[in-house]
KEDRENMI-799877 format. One record per atom (N, C-alpha, C): residue number from 1; residue in one letter; atom name; x, y, z. Coordinates in Angstrom, 3 decimals, always signed. Example, Ala and Ser with C-alpha at 12.3 -4.5 7.8 and 13.67 -1.06 7.14 Angstrom:
! residues 2
NODE    nr   rest   atom          x          y          z
NODE     1      A      N    +13.190     -5.690     +7.800
NODE     1      A     CA    +12.300     -4.500     +7.800
NODE     1      A      C    +13.200     -3.300     +7.800
NODE     2      S      N    +12.850     -2.250     +7.080
NODE     2      S     CA    +13.670     -1.060     +7.140
NODE     2      S      C    +12.900     +0.030     +7.870
This chain:
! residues 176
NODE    nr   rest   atom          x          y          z
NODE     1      X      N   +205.361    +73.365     +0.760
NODE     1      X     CA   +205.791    +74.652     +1.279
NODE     1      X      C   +206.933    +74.443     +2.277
NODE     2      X      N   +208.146    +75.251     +2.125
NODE     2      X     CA   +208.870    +75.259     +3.190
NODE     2      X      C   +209.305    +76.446     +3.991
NODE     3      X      N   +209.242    +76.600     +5.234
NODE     3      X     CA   +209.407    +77.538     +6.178
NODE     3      X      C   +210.697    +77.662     +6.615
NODE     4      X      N   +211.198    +78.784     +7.169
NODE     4      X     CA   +212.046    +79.193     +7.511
NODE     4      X      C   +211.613    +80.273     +9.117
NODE     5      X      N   +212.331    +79.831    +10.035
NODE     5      X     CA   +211.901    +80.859    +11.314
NODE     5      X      C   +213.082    +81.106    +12.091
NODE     6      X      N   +213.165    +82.442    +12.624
NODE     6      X     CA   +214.360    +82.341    +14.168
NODE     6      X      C   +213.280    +83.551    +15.118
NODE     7      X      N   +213.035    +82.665    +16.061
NODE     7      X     CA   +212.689    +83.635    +17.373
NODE     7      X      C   +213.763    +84.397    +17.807
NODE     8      X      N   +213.788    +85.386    +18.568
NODE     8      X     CA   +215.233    +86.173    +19.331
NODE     8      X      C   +214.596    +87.258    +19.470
NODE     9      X      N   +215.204    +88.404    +20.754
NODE     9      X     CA   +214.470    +89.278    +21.193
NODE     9      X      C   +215.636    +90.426    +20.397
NODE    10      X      N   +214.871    +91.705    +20.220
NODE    10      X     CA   +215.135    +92.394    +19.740
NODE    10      X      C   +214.554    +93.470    +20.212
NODE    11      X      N   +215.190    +95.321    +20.140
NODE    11      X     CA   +214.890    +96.081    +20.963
NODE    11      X      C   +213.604    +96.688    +19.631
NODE    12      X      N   +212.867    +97.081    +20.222
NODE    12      X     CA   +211.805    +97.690    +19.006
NODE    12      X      C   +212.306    +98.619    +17.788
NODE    13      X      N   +213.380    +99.438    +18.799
NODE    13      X     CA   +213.488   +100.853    +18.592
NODE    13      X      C   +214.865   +100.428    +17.572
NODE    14      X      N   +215.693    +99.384    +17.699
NODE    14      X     CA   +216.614    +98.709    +16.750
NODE    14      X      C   +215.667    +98.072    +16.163
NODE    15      X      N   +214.638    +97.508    +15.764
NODE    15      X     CA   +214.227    +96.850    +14.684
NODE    15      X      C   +214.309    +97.239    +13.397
NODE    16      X      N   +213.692    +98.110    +13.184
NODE    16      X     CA   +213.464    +99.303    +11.851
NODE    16      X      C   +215.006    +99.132    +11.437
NODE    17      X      N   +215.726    +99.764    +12.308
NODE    17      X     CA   +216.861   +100.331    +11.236
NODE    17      X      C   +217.473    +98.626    +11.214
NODE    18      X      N   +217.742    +97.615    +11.899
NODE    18      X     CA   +218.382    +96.522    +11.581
NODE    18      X      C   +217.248    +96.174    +10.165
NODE    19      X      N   +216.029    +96.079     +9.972
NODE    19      X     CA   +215.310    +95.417     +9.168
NODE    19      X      C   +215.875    +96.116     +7.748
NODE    20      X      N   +215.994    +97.207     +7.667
NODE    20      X     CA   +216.198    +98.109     +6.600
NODE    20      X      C   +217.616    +97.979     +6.215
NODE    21      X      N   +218.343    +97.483     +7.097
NODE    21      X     CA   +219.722    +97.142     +6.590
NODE    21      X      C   +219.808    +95.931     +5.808
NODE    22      X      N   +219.074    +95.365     +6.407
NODE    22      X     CA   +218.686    +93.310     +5.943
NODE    22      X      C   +218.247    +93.570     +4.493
NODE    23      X      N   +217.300    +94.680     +4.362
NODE    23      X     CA   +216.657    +94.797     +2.874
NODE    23      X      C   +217.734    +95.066     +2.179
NODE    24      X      N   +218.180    +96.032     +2.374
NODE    24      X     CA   +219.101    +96.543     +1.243
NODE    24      X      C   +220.153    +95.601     +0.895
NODE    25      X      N   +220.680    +94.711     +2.075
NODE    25      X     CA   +221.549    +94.065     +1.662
NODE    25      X      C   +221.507    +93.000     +0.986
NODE    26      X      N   +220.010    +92.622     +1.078
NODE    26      X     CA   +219.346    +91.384     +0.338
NODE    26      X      C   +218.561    +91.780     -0.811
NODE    27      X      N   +218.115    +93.137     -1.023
NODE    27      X     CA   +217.385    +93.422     -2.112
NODE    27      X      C   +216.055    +93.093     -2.495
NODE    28      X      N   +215.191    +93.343     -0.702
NODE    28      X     CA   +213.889    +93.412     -0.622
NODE    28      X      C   +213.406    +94.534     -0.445
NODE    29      X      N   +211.973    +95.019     -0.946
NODE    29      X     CA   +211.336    +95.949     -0.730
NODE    29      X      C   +210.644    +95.691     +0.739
NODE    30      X      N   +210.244    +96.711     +1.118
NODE    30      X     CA   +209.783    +96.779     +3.030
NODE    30      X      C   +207.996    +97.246     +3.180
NODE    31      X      N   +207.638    +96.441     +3.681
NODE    31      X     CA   +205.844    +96.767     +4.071
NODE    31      X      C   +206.249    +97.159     +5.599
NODE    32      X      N   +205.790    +98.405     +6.596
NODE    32      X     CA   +205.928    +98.203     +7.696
NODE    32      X      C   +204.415    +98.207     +7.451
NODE    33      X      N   +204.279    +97.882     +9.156
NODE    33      X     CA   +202.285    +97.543     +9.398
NODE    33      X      C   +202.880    +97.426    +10.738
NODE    34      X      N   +200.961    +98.802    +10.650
NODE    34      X     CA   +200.729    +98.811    +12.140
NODE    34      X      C   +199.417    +97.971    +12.102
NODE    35      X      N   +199.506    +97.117    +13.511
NODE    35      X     CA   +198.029    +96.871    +13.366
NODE    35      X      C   +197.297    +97.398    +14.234
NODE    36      X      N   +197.213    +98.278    +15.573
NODE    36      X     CA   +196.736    +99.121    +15.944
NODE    36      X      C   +197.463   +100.724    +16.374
NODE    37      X      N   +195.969   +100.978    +16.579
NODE    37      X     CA   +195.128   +100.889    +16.703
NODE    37      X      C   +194.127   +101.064    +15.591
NODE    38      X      N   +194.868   +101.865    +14.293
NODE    38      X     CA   +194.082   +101.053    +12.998
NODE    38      X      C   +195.147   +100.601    +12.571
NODE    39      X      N   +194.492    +99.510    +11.463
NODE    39      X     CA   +195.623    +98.836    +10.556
NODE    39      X      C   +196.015    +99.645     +9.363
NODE    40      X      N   +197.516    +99.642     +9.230
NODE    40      X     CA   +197.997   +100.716     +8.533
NODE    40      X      C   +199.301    +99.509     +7.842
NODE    41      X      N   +199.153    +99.276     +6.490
NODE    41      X     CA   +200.426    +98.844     +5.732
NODE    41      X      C   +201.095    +99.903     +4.510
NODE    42      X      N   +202.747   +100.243     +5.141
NODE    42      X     CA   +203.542   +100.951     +3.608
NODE    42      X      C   +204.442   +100.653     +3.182
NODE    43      X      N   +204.062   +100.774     +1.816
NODE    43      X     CA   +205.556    +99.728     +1.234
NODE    43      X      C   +206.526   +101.412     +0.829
NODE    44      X      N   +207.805   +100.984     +1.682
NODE    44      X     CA   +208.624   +101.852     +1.542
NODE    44      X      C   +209.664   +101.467     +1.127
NODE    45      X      N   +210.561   +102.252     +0.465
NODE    45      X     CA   +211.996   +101.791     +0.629
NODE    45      X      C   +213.084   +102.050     +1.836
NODE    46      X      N   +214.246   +101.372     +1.537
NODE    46      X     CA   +214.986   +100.640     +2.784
NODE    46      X      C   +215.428   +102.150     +3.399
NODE    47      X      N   +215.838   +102.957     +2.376
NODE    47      X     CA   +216.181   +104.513     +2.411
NODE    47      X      C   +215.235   +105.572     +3.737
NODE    48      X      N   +213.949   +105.022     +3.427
NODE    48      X     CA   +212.844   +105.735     +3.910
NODE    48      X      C   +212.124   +105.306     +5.211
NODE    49      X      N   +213.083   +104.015     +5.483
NODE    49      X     CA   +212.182   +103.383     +6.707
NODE    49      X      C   +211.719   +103.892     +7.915
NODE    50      X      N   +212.997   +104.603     +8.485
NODE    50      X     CA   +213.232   +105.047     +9.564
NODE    50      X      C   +211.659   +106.768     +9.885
NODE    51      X      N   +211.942   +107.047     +9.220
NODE    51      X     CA   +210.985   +108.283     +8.613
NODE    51      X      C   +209.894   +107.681     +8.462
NODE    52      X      N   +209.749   +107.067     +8.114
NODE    52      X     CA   +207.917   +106.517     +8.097
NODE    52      X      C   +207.659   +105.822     +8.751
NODE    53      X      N   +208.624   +105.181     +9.560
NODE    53      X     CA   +208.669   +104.707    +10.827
NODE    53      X      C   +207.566   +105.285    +12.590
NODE    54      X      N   +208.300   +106.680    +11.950
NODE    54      X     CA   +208.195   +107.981    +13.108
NODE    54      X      C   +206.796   +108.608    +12.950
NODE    55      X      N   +206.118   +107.989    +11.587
NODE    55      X     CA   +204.951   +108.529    +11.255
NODE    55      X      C   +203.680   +107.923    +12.043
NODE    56      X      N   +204.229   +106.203    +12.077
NODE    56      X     CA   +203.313   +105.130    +12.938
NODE    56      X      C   +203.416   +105.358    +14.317
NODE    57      X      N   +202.515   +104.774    +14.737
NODE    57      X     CA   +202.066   +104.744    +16.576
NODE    57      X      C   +203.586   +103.787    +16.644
NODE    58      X      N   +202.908   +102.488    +16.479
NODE    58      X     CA   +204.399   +101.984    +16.238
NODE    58      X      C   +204.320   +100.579    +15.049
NODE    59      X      N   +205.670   +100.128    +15.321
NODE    59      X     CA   +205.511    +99.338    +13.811
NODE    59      X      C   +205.349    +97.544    +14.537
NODE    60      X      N   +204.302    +97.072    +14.267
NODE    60      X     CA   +204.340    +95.706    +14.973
NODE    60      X      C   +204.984    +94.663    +14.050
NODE    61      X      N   +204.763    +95.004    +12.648
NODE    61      X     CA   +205.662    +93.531    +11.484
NODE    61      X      C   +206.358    +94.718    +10.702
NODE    62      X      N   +207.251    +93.682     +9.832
NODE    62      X     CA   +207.898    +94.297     +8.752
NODE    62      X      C   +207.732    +93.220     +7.671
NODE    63      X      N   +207.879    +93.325     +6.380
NODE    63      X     CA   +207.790    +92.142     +5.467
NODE    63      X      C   +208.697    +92.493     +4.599
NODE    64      X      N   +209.204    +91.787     +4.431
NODE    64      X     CA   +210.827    +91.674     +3.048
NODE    64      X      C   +210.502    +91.237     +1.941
NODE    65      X      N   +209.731    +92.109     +1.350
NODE    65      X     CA   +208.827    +91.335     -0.336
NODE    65      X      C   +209.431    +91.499     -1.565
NODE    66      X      N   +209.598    +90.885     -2.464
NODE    66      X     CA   +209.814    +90.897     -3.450
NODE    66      X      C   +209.034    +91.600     -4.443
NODE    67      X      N   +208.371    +92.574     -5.059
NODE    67      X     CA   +207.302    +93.058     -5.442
NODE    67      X      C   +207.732    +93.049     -7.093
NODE    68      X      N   +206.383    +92.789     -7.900
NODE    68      X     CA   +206.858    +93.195     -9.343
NODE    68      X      C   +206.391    +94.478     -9.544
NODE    69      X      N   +207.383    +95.057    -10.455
NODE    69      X     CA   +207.190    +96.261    -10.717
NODE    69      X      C   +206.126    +96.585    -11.734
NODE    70      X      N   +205.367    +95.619    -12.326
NODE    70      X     CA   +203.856    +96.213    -12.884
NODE    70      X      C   +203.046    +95.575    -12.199
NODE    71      X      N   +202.761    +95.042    -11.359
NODE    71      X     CA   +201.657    +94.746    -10.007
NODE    71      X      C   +202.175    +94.913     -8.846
NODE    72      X      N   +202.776    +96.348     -8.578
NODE    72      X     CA   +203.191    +96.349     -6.932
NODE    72      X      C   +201.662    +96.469     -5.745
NODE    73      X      N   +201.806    +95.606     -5.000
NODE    73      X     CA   +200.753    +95.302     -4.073
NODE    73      X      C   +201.613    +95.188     -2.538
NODE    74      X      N   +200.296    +95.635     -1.459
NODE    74      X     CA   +200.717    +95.472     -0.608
NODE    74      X      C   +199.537    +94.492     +0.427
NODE    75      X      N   +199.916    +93.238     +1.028
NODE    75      X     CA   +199.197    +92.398     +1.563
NODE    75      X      C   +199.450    +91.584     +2.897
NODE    76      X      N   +198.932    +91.701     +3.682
NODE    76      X     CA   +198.844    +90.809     +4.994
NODE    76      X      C   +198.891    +89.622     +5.150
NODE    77      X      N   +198.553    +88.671     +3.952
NODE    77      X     CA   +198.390    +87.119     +3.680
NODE    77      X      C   +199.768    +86.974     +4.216
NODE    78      X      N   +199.959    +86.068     +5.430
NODE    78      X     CA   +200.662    +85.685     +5.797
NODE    78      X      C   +201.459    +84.447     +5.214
NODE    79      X      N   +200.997    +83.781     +3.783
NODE    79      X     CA   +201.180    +83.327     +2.787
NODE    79      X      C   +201.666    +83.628     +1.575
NODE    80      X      N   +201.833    +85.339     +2.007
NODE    80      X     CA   +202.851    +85.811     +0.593
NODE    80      X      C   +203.865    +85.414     +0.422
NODE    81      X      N   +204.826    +85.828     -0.429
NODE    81      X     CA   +205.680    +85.790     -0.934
NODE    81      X      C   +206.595    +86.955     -0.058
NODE    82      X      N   +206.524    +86.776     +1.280
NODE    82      X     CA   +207.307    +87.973     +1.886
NODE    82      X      C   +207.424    +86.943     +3.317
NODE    83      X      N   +208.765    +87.594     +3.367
NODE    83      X     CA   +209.562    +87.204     +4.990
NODE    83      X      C   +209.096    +88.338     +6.345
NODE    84      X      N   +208.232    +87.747     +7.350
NODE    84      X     CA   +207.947    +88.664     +8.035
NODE    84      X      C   +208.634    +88.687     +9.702
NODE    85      X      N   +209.067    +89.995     +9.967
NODE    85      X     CA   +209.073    +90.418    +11.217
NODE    85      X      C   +208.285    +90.834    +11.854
NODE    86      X      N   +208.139    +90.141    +12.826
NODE    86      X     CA   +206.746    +90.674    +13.551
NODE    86      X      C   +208.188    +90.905    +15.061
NODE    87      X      N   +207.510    +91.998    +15.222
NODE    87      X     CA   +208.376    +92.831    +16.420
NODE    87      X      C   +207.932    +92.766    +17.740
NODE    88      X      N   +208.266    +92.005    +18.679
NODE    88      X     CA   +207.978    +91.901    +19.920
NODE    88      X      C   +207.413    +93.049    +21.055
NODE    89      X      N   +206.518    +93.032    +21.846
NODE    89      X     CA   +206.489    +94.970    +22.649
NODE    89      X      C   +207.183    +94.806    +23.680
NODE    90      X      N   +207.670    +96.169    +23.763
NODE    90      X     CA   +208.396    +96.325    +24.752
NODE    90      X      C   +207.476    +97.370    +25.836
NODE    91      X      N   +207.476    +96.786    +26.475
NODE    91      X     CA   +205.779    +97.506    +28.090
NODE    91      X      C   +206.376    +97.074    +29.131
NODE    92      X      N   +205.902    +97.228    +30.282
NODE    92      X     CA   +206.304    +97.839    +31.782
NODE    92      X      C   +206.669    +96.384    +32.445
NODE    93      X      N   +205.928    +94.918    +31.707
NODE    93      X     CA   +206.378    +94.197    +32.562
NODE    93      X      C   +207.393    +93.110    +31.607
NODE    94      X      N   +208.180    +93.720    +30.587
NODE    94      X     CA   +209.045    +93.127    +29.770
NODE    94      X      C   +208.712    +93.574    +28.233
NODE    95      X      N   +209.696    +92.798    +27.726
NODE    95      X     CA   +210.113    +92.936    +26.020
NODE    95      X      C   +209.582    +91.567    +25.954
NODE    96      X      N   +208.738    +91.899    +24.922
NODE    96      X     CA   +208.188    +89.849    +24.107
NODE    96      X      C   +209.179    +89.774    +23.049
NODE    97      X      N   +209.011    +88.561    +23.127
NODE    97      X     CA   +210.114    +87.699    +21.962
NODE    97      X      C   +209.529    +88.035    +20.994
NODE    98      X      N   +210.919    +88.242    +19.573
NODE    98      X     CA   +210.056    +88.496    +18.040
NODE    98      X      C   +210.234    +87.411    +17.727
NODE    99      X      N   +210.093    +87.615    +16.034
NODE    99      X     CA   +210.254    +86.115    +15.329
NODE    99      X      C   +210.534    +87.072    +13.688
NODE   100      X      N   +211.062    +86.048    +13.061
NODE   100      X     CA   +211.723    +86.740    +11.664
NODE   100      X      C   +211.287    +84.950    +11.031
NODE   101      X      N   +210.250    +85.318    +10.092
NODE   101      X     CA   +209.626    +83.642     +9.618
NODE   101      X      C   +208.844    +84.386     +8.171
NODE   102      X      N   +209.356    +83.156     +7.277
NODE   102      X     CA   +207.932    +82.876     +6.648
NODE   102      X      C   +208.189    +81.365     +5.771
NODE   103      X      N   +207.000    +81.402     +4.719
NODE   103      X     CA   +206.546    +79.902     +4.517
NODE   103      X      C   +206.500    +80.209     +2.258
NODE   104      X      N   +207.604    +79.279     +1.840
NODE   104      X     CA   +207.045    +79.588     +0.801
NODE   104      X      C   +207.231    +78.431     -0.427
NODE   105      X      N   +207.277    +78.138     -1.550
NODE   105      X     CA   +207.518    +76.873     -2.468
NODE   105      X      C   +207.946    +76.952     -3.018
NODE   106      X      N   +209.030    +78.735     -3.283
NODE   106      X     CA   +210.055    +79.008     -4.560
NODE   106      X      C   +211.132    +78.820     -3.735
NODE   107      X      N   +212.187    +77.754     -4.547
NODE   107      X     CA   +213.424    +78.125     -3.862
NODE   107      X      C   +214.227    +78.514     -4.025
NODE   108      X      N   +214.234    +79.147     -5.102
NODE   108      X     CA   +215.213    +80.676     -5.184
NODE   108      X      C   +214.758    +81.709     -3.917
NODE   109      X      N   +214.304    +82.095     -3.740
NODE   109      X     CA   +213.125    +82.686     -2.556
NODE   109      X      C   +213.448    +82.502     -1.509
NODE   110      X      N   +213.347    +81.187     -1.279
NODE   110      X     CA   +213.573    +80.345     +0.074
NODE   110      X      C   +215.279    +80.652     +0.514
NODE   111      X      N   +216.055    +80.401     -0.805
NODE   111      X     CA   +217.365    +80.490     -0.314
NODE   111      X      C   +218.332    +81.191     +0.150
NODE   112      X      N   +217.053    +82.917     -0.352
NODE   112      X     CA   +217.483    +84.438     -0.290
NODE   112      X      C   +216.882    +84.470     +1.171
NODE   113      X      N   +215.937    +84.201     +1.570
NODE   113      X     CA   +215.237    +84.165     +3.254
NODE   113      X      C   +216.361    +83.743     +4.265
NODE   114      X      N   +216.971    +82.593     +3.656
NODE   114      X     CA   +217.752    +81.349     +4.441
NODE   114      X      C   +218.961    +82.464     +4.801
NODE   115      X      N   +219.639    +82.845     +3.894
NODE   115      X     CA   +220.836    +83.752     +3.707
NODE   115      X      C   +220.825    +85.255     +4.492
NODE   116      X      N   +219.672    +85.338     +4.554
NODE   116      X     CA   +219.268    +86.802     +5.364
NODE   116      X      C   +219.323    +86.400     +6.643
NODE   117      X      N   +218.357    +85.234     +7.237
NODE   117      X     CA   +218.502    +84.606     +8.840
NODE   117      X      C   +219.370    +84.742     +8.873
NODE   118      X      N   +220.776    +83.955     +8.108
NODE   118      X     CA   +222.187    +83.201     +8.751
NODE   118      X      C   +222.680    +84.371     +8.891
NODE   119      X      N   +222.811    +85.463     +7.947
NODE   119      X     CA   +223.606    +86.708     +8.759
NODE   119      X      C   +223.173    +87.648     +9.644
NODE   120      X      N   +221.576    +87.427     +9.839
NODE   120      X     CA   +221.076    +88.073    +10.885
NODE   120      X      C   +221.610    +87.302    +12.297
NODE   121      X      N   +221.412    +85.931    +12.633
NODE   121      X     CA   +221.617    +85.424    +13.761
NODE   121      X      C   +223.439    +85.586    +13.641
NODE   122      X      N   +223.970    +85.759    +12.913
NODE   122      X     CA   +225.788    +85.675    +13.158
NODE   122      X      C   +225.807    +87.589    +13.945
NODE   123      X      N   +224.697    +88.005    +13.644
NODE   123      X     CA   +225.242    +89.517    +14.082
NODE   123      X      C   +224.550    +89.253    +15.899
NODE   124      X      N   +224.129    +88.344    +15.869
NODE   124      X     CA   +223.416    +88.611    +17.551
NODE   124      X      C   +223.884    +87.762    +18.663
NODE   125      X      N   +223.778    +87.912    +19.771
NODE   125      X     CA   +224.441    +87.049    +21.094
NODE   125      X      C   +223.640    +86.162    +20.773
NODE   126      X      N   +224.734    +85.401    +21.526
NODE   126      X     CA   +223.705    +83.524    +21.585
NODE   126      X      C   +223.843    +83.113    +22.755
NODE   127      X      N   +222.600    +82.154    +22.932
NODE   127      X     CA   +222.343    +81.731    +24.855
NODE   127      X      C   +221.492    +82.295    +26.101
NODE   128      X      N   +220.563    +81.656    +26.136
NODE   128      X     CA   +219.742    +81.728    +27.313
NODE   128      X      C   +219.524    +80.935    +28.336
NODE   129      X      N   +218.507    +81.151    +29.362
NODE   129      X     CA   +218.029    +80.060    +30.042
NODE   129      X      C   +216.559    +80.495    +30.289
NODE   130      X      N   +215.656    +79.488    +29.871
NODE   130      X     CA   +214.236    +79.844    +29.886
NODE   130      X      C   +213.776    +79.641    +31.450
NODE   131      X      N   +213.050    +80.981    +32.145
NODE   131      X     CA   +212.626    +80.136    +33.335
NODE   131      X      C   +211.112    +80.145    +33.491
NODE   132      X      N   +210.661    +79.093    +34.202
NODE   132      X     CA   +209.161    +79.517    +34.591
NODE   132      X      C   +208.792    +79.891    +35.557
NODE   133      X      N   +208.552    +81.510    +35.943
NODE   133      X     CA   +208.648    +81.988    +37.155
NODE   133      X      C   +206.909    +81.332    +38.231
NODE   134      X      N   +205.969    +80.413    +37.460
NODE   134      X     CA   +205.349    +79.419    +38.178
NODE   134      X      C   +205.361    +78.458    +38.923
NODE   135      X      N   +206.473    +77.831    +38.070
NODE   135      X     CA   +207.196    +76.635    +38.918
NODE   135      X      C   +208.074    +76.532    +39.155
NODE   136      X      N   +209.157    +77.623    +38.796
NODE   136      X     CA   +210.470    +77.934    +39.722
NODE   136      X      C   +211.781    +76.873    +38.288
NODE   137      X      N   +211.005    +76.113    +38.089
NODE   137      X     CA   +211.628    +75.666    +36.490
NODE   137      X      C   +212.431    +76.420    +35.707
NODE   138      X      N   +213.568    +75.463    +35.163
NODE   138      X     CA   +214.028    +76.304    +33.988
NODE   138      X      C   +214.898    +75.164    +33.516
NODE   139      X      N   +215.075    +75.624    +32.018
NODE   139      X     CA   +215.766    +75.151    +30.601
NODE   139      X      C   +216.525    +75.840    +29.829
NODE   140      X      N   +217.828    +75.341    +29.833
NODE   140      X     CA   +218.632    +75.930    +28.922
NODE   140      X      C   +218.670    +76.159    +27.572
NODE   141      X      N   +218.459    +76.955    +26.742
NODE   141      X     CA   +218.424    +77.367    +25.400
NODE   141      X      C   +219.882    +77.800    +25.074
NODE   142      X      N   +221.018    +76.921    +24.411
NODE   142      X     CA   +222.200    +77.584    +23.615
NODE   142      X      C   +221.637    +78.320    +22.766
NODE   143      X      N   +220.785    +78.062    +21.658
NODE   143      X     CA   +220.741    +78.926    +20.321
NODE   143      X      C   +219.955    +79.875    +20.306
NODE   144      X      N   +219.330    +80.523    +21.619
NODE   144      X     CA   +218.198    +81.321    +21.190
NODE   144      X      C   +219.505    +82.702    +21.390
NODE   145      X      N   +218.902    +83.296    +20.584
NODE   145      X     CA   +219.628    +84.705    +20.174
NODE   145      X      C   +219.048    +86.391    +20.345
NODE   146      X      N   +219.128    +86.979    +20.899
NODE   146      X     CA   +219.392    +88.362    +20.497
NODE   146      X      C   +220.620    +89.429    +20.411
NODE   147      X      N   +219.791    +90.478    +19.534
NODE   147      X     CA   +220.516    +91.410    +19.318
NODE   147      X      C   +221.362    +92.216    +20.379
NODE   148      X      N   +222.085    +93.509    +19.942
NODE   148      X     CA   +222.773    +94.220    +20.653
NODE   148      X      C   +221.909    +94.739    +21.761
NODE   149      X      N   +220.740    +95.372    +20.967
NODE   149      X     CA   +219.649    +96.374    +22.143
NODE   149      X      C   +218.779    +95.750    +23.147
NODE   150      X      N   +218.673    +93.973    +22.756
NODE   150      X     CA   +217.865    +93.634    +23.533
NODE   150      X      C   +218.902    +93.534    +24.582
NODE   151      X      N   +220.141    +92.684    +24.661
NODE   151      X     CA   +221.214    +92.589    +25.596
NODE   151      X      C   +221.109    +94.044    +26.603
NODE   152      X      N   +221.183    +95.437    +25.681
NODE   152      X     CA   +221.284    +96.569    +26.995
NODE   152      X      C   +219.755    +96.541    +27.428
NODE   153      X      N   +218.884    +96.497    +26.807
NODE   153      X     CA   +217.421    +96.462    +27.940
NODE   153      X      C   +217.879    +95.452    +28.823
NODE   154      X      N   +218.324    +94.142    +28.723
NODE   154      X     CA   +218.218    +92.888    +29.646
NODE   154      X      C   +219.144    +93.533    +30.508
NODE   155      X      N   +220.279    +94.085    +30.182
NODE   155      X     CA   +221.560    +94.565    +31.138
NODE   155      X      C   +220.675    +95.551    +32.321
NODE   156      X      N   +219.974    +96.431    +31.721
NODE   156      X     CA   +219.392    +97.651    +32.266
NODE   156      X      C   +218.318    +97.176    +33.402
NODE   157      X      N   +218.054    +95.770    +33.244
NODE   157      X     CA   +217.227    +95.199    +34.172
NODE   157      X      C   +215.921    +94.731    +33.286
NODE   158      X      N   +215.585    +95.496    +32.231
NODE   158      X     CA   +214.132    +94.464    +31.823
NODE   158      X      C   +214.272    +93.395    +31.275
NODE   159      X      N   +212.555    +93.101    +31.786
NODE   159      X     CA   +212.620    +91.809    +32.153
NODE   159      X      C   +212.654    +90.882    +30.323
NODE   160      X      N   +213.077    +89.854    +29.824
NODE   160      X     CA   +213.132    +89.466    +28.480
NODE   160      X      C   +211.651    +88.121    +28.700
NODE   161      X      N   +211.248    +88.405    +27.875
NODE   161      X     CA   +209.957    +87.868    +27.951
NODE   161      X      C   +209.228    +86.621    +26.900
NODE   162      X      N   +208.634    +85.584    +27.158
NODE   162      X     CA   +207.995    +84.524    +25.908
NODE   162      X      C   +207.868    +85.626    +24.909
NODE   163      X      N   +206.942    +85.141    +24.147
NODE   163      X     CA   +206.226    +85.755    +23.041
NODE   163      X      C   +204.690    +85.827    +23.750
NODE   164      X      N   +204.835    +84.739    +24.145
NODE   164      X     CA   +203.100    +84.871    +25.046
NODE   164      X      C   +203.457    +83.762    +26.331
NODE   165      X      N   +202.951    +84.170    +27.125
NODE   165      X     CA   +202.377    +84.008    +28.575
NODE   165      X      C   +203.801    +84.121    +29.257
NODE   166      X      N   +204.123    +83.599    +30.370
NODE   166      X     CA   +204.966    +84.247    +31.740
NODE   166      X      C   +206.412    +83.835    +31.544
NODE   167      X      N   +206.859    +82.904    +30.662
NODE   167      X     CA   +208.235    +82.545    +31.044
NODE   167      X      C   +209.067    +83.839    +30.642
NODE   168      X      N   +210.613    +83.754    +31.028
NODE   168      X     CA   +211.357    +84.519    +31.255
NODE   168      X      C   +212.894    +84.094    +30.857
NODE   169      X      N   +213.388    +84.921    +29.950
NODE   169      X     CA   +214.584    +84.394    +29.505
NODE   169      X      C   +215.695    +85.240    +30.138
NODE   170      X      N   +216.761    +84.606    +30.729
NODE   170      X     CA   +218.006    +85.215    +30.594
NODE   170      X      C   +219.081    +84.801    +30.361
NODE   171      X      N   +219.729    +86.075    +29.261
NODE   171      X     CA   +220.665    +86.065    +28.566
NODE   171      X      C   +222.739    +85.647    +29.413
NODE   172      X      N   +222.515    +84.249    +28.509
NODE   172      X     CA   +223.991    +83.429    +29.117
NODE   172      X      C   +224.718    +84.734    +29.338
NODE   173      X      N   +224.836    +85.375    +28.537
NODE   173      X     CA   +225.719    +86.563    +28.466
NODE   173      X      C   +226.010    +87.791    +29.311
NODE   174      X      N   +224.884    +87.943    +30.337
NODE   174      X     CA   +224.662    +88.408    +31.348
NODE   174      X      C   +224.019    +87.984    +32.734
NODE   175      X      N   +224.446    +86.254    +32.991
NODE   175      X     CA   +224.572    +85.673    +33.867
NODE   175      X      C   +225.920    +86.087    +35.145
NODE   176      X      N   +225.381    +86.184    +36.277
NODE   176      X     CA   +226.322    +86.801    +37.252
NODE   176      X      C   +227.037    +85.779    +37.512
């Protein structure tokens, strides 16, 4: 199996419509999924995202599936045959880091995933510095990336956040 991943923060509220652009331009069908407060998966098209978007509490993944058209299914196996966004939250004490990953053994597949990252990360700022607001620590990250919207939350003052527990990124790009 081979994987493909890019962490980078992204604004929630830009996710949807950047994800739905990625589909169309790559020629995946779209699962959004909520997982709370119930779990809710729909396979929509790229056309329809935004709108069924507005229907969910909110959208925590997206998946870029390939579906056949006489067994269309929709599935959580994080082992499908689908590239997933899982969307970072954005809450009172920061935005969590997303991630755009998956894991698979076709490489035709693999090479359409690969091709979607590379023009996703060419559309986003590059450069951070990770800090650990525990130990006053920090590490420079050139390649970690976000988008346009995460840059104006970070500009606006919130805080850019791990994926899990306390560190704190800020963007080279809005270094004083």
């Amino acid at each position: 199996m081979t994987r493909v991943q890019l962490q980078f923060h992204i604004d929630p509220d830009e996710a949807v419509t950047l994800a739905a652009d990625w589909a169309r331009a790559h020629g995946f069908e779209l699962v959004l999924e909520q997982f709370f407060p119930c779990a809710t998966s729909v396979l929509v098209g790229s056309d329809d995202v935004e709108c069924v978007a507005k229907r969910l509490e909110r959208v925590h993944r997206v998946a870029f599936c390939e579906m056949d058209a006489e067994t269309p299914r929709v599935t959580s196996d994080p082992h499908d045959a689908c590239l997933h966004l899982t969307i970072g939250r954005l809450a009172s004490e920061g935005l969590r880091e997303s991630a755009l990953g998956g894991i698979s053994d076709d490489g035709s597949l693999m090479k359409r995933w690969r091709k979607l990252v590379r023009e996703a990360r060419a559309g986003m700022h590059k450069g951070a510095t990770l800090h650990d607001p525990a130990s006053g620590g920090s590490r420079r990250l050139p390649t970690h990336r976000h988008t346009p919207g995460a840059h104006d939350l970070a500009a606006r003052g919130i805080t850019m956040l791990a994926a899990a527990g306390t560190y704190e990124y800020r963007f080279d790009d809005l270094a004083s």
